[in-house]
N, C-alpha and C positions, 0 to 999 in steps of 0.2 A: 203162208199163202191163204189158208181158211179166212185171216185177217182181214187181208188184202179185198174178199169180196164181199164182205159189209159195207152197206151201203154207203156210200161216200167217200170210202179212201180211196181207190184210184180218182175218182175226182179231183180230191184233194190233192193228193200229193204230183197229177199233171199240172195241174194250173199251178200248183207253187212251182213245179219248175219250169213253167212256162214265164213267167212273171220272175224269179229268182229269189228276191226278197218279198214277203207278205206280210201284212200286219195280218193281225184274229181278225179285225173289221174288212179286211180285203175280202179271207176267206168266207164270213159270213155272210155280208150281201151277196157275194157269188152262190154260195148255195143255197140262200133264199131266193135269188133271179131265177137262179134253174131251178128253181121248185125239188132238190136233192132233199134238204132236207127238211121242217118247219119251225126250228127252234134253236134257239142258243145253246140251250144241254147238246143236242147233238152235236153242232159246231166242234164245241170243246170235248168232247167224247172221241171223236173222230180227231181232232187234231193230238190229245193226251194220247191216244193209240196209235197213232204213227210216230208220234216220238219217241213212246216207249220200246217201239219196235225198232229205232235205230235209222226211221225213215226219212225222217224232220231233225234239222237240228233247230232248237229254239233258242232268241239269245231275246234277253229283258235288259231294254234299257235304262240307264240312268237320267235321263233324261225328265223335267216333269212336263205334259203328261207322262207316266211309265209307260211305255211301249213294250210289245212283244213283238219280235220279227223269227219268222220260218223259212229256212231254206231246206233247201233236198240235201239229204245228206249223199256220202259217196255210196251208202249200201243202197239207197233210197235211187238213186240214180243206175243203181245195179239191175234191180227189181223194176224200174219202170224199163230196162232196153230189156230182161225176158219178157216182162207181158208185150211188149210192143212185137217181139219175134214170134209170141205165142196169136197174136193176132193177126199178123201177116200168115204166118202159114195155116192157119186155121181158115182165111181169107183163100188162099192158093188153094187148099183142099176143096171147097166147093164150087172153085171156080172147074177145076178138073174135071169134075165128074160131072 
């Protein structure tokens, strides 16, 4: 979880599963539009630490240009429906009171 709140991976890892399939240049101009992060090392910082963490799976293709494409994996898809529960009721809590 500590992971998860460095800057950019829930970003990331929403929009790729908003999107399904992502190339690195989908994720990068997206988090250069949204001003998340301002360089390519982070891009790939942030994308090598979600897959390390089992969150992304990446597949490189054979294709020339070589391509790399990231989807959500199923533990990746785990971890975005608690944050998303963790947000709803943290949402519910202030509305309560």
């Amino acid at each position: 979880m500590r992971k998860m709140s460095k800057k950019g991976f829930y970003d990331v890892l929403n929009h790729v599963n908003e999107k399904k399939n992502v190339h690195y240049n989908d994720v990068l101009n997206y988090l250069l539009d949204k001003k998340i992060v301002d360089s390519r090392a982070s891009v790939t910082i942030i994308l090598n630490g979600l897959t390390n963490l089992g969150l992304l799976e990446r597949t490189v293709t054979n294709t020339r240009p070589v391509r790399t494409i990231y989807q959500v994996s199923s533990n990746g898809h785990a971890i975005l429906k608690i944050l998303r529960d963790l947000e709803t009721s943290h949402s519910n809590l202030h509305h309560v009171g």
